[in-house]
C-alpha positions as CSV (number, residue, x, y, z in Angstrom):
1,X,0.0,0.0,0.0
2,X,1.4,3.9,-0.9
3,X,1.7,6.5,2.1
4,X,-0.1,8.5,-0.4
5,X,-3.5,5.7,-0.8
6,X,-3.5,6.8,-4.8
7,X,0.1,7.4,-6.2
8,X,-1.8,8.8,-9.5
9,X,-2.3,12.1,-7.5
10,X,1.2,12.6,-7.2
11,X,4.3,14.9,-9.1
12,X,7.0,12.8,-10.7
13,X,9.1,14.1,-7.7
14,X,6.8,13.6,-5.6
15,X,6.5,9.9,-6.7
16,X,10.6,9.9,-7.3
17,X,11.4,11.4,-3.5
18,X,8.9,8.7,-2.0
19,X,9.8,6.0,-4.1
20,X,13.7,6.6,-2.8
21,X,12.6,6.8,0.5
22,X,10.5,3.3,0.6
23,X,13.8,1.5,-1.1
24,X,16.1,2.8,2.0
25,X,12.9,1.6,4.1
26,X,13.0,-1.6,3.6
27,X,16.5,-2.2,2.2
28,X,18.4,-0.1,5.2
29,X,16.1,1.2,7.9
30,X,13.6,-1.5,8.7
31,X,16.7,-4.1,9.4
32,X,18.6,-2.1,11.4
33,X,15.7,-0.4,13.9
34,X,15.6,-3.0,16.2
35,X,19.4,-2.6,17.3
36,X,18.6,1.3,17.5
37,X,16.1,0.3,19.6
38,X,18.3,-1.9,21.7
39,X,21.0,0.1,22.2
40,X,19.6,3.5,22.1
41,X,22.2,4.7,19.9
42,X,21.5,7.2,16.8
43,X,21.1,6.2,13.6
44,X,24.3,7.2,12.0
45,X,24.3,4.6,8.9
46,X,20.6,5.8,8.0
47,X,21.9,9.1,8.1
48,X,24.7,8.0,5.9
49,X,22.0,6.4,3.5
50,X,20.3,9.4,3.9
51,X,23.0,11.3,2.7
52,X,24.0,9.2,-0.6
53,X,20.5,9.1,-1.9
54,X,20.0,13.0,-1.7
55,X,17.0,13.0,0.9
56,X,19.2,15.4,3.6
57,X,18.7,18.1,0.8
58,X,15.1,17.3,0.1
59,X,14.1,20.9,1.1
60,X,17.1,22.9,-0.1
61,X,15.7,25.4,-3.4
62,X,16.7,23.9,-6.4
63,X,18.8,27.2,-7.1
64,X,20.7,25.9,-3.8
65,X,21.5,22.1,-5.1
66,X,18.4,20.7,-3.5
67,X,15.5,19.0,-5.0
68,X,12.8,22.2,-3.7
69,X,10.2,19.9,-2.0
70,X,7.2,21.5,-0.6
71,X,5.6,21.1,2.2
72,X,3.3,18.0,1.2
73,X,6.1,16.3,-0.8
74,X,8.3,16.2,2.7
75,X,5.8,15.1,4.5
76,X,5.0,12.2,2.4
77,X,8.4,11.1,2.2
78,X,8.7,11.7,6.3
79,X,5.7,9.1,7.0
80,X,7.5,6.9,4.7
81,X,10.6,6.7,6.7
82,X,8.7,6.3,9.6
83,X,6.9,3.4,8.4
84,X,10.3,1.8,8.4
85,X,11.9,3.4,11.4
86,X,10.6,5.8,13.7
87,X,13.5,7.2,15.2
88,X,15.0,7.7,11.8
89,X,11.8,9.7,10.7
90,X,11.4,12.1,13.7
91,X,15.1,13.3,13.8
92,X,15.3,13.5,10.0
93,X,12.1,16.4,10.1
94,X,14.6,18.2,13.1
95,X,17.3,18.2,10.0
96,X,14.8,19.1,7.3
97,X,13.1,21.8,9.3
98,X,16.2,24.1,9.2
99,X,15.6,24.3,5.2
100,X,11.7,24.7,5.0
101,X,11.8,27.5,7.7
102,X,14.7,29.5,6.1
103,X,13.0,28.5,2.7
104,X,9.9,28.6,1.6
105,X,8.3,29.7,4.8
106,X,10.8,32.3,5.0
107,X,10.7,33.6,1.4
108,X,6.3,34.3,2.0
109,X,7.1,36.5,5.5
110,X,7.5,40.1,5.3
111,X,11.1,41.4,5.3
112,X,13.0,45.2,4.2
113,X,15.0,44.8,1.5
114,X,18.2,44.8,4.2
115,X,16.7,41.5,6.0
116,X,16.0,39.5,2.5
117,X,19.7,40.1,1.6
118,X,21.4,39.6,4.7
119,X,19.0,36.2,4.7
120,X,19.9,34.7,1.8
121,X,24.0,35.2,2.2
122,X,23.4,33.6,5.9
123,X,21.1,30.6,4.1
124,X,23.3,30.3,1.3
125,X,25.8,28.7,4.0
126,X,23.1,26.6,5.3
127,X,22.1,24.9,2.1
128,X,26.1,24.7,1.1
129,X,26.8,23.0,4.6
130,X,24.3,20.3,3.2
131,X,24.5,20.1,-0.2
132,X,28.2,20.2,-0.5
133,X,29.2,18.9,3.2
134,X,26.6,16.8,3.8
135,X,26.1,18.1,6.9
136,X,23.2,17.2,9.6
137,X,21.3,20.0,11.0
138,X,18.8,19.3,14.1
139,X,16.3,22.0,16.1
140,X,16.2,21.6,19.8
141,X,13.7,22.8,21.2
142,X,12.1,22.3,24.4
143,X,13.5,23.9,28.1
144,X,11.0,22.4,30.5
145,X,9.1,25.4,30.9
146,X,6.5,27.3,28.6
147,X,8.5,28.6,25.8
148,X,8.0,25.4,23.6
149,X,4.2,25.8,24.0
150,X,4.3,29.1,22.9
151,X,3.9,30.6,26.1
152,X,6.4,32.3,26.8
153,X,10.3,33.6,25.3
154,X,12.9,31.5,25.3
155,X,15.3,31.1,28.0
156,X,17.6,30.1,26.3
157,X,19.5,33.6,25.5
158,X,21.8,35.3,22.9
159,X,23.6,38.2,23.7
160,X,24.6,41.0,20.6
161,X,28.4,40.9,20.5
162,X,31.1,41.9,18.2
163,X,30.5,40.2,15.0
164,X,27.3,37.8,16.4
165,X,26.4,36.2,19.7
166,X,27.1,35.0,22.3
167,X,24.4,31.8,23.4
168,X,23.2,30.6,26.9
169,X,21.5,28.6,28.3
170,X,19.4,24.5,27.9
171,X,17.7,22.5,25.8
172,X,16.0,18.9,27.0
173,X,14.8,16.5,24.8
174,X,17.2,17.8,22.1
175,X,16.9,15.5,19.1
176,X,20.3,14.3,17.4
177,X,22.2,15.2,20.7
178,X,26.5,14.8,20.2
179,X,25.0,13.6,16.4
180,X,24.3,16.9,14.5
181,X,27.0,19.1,13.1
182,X,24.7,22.1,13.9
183,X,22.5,23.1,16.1
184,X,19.5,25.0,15.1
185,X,18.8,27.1,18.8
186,X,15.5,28.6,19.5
187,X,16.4,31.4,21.6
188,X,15.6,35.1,23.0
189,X,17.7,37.9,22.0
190,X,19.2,39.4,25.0
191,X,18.0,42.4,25.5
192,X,15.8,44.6,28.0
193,X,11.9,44.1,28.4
194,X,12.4,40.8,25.8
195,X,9.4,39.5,24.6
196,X,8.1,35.8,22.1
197,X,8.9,38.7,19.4
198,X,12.7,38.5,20.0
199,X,12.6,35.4,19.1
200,X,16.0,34.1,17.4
201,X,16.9,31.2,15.5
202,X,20.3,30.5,15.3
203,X,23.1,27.3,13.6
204,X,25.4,27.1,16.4
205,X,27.9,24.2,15.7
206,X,28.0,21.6,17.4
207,X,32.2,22.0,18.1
208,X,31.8,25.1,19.1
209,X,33.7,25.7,22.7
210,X,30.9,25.6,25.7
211,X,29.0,23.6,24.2
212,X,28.3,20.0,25.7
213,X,25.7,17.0,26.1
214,X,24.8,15.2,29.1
215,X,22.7,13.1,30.5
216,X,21.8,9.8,30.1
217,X,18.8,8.5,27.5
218,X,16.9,5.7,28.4
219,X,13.5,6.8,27.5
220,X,10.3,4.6,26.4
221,X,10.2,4.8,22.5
222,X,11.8,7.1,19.6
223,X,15.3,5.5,21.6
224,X,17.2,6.1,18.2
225,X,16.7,9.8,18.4
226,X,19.6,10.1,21.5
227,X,17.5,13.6,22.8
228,X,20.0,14.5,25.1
229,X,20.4,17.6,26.9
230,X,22.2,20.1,25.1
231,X,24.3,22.6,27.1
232,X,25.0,26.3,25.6
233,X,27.6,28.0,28.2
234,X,28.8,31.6,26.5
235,X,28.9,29.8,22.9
236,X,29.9,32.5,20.2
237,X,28.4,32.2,17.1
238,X,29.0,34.7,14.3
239,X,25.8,36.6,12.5
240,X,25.9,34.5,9.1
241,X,24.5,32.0,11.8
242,X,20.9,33.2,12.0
243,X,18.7,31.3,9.9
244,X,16.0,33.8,10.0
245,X,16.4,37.8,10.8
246,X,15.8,38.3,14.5
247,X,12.3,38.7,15.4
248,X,11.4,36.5,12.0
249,X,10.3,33.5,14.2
250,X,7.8,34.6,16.2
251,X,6.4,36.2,12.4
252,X,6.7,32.2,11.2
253,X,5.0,30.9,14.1
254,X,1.7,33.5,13.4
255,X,1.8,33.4,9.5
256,X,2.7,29.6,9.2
257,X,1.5,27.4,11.8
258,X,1.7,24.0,9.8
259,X,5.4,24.5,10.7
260,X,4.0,22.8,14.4
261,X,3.1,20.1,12.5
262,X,6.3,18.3,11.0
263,X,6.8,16.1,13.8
264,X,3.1,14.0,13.1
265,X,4.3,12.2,9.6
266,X,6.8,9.9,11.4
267,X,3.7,9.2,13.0
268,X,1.3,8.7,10.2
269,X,4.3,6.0,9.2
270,X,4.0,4.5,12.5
271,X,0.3,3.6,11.7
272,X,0.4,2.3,8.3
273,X,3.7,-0.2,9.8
274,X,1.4,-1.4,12.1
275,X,-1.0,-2.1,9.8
276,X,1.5,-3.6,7.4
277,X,2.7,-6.0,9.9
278,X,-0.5,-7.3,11.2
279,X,-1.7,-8.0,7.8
280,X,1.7,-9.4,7.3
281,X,1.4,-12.2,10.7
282,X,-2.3,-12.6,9.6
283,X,-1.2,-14.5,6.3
284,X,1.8,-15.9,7.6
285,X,4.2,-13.6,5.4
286,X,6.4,-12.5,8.8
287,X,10.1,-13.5,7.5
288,X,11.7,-15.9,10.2
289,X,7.9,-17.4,11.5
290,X,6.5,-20.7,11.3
291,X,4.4,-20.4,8.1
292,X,0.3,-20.4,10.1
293,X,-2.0,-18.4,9.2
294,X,-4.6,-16.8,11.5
295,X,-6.7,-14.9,9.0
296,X,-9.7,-17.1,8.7
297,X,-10.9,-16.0,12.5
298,X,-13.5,-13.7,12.6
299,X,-11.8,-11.9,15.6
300,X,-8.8,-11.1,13.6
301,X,-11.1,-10.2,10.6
302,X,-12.7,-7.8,12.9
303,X,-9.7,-6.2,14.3
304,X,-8.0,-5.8,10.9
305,X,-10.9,-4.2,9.1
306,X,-11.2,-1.6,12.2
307,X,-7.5,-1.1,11.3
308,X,-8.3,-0.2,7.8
309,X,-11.2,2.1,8.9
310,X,-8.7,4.1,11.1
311,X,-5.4,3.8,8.9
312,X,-7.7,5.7,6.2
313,X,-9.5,8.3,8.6
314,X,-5.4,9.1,9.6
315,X,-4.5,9.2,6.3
316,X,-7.6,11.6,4.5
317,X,-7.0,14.1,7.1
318,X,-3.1,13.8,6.7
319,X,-3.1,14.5,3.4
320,X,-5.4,17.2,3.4
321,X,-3.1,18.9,5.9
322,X,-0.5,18.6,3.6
323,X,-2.5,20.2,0.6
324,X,-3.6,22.9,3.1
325,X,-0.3,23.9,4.3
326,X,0.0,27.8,3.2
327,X,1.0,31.1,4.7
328,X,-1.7,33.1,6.4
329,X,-4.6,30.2,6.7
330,X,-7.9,31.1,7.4
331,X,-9.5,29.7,10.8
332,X,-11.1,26.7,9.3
333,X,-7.7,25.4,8.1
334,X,-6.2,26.2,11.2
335,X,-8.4,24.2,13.5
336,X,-8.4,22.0,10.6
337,X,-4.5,21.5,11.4
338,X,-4.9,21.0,14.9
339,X,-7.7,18.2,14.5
340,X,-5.1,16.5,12.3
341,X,-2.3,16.4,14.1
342,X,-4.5,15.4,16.8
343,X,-5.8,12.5,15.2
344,X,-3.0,11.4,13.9
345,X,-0.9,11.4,17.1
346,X,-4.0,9.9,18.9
347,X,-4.5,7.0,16.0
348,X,-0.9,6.0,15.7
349,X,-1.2,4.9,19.5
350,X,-4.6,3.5,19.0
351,X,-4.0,1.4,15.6
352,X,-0.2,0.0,17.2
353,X,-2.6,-0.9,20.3
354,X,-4.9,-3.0,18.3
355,X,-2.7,-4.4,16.3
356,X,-0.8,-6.4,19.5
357,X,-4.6,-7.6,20.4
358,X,-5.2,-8.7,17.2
359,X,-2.0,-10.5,16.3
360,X,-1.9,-11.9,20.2
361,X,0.9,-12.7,22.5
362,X,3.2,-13.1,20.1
363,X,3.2,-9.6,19.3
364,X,4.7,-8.8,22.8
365,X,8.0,-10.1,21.4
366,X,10.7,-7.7,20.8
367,X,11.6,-9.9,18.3
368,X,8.6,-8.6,16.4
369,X,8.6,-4.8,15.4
370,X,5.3,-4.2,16.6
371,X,6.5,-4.0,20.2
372,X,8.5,-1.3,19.2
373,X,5.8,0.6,16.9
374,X,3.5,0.8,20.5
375,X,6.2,2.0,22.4
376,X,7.5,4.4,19.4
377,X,3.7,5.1,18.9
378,X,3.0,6.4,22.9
379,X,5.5,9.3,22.6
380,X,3.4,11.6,19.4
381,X,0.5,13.0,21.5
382,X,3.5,14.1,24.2
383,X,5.5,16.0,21.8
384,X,5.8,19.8,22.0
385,X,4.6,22.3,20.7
386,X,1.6,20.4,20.2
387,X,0.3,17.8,22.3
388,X,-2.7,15.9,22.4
389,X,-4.3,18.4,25.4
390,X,-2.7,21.6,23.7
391,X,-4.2,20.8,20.2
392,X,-7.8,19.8,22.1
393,X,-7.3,23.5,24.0
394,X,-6.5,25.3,21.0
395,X,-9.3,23.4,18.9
396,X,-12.2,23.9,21.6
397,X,-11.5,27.8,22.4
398,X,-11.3,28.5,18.3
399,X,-14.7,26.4,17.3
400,X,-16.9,28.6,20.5
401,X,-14.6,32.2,20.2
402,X,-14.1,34.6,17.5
403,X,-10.5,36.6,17.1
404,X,-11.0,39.5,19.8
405,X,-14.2,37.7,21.5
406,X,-14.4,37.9,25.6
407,X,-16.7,36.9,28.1
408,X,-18.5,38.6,30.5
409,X,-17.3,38.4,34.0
410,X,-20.0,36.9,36.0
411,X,-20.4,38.8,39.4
């Protein structure tokens, strides 16, 4: 079965970009997920796949070397990954976020004349770094407090020096931890009465002196990621660093808000694997099983078809998402948006869930990849900036309030 349900719908790149991906899938990915798994290590010969067939450039312009995806070609090719390996997926959007946000996203916000030019000499280095150096860029995000929700600035700070800045301060659950050559910072520029509108987005390298990972990562699921805490102490980065002009973010954020969204393909993956494999141990088409077939119960009829039912809900609204995606959205896409990534963070868990009831004990296994899909599955609806009880919040207060609407305070 496509990630796409009709492959007729889509571009030749489209078709070419996904196609690639799906051959690494099952050739590289899929094989080595398990150990990934195991060990909690990152996956660095995915990423060297990754680099070989072109995908670490899928976002970079063409005018740049890269192969100019959009926003629904990336996230196509990002579910397909994920059908094969999780881990591999969600780091890989941290990577491919630095070139749609300094790309396309960037190119629709407003900017003088000074900011578009100073942009594109400070992206041209970006999309060199990858193109030419193959190099891995990842986006850490979170800080344990409300910034990542998008409640608050950063506190992670960079101070105007002498040619740049100099960068302070944490970052938990940082994707690609001691594995990225750069590290794209979220941060606040450092400056008096700082507000979300100083927002700054920043390539600090990863060799850069004060900065460190530690910690230990043992989590649940997505173990292949390696989110360690990252550690910024007085790190000076020059200004060809920024990889938006400062105060561009928080713009992004407003005008652009299927950028949020990036993380719930690897998810969408995650779905149609488990579906995949319980089909797969229904027929008796598992590589390595005893050859019995459990298909003619109606049980397993039962739980298969409700499979189907919710793989294809997940998918129509995933891929309407993806046509959506578009600067300045009207409210009905927006809340659109959040019902998607909802339901597709919520139905990944649900389908890997029913899947281990339907296939039985045996699914329990780690020996089977299902036991890793659930646990890979669980983490989605915790992810920041969007959870499953942030998307709900935002969803409820837009479908009963207009923009500006209060109550009245009752006495």
């Amino acid at each position: 079965m496509h990630i796409a349900g009709n492959p007729a719908t889509l571009t030749p790149l489209q078709r070419e970009l996904i196609e690639t991906a799906a051959a690494l899938g099952r050739e590289k990915f899929a094989p080595r997920a398990a150990r990934y798994d195991r060990e909690a290590s990152f996956p660095f010969e995915n990423y060297a796949d990754l680099r070989e067939s072109g995908l670490l450039k899928i976002c970079v312009p063409r005018a740049y070397g890269g192969h100019g995806a959009d926003f629904a070609t990336y996230v196509m090719v990002a579910a397909e990954i994920g059908r094969h390996c999780g881990s591999t997926a969600l780091s890989y959007n941290m990577h491919v976020c630095s070139c749609m946000w300094s790309g396309f996203i960037a190119d629709a916000l407003d900017m003088t004349p000074e900011q578009r030019a100073d942009h594109e000499t400070n992206r041209a280095l970006l999309y060199k770094n990858i193109v030419e150096g193959g190099k891995v860029y990842s986006q850490p995000f979170s800080e344990g407090g409300a910034a990542a929700a998008g409640k608050a600035p950063w506190g992670t700070l960079a101070h105007p020096v002498e040619g740049g800045y100099r960068v302070s301060g944490r970052k938990i659950f940082a994707s690609l931890a001691g594995a990225a050559d750069y590290y794209g910072v979220l941060c606040t520029l450092d400056k008096p009465g700082a507000t979300q509108r100083d927002s700054m987005y920043l390539a600090v390298p990863a060799d850069a002196p004060g900065v460190s990972v530690s910690g230990d990562w043992d989590p649940l699921g997505m173990r292949g990621t390696v989110s360690r805490t990252l550690v910024f102490e007085d790190v000076f980065v020059p200004g060809t660093a920024r990889l938006m002009p400062e105060g561009l973010y928080f713009q992004a954020a407003l005008r652009f808000p299927h950028m949020f969204a990036t993380l719930s393909p690897t998810y969408m993956g995650i779905a149609q694997a488990a579906y995949d494999f319980t089909v797969a141990y229904l027929r008796a088409e598992v590589p390595g099983m005893p050859p019995v077939k459990r298909r003619m119960y109606p049980t397993k009829q039962i739980g298969v078809a409700q499979m189907r039912v919710m793989l294809e809900q997940t998918r129509a609204l995933f891929l309407q998402n993806a046509r959506d995606a578009a600067v300045d959205p009207d409210k009905d896409t927006r809340m659109r948006l959040y019902a998607a990534h909802y339901t597709i963070m919520e139905n990944a868990q649900a389908m890997t869930a029913l899947a281990i009831r339907t296939c039985g004990g045996q699914s329990l296994l780690k020996s089977l990849p299902i036991e890793r899909l659930y646990r890979d599955s669980r983490c989605g609806s915790l992810m920041l900036p969007w959870t499953a009880e942030l998307c709900l919040d935002r969803l409820g207060r837009e479908c009963l309030y207009e923009s500006g609407e209060r109550d009245e305070e009752i006495e």
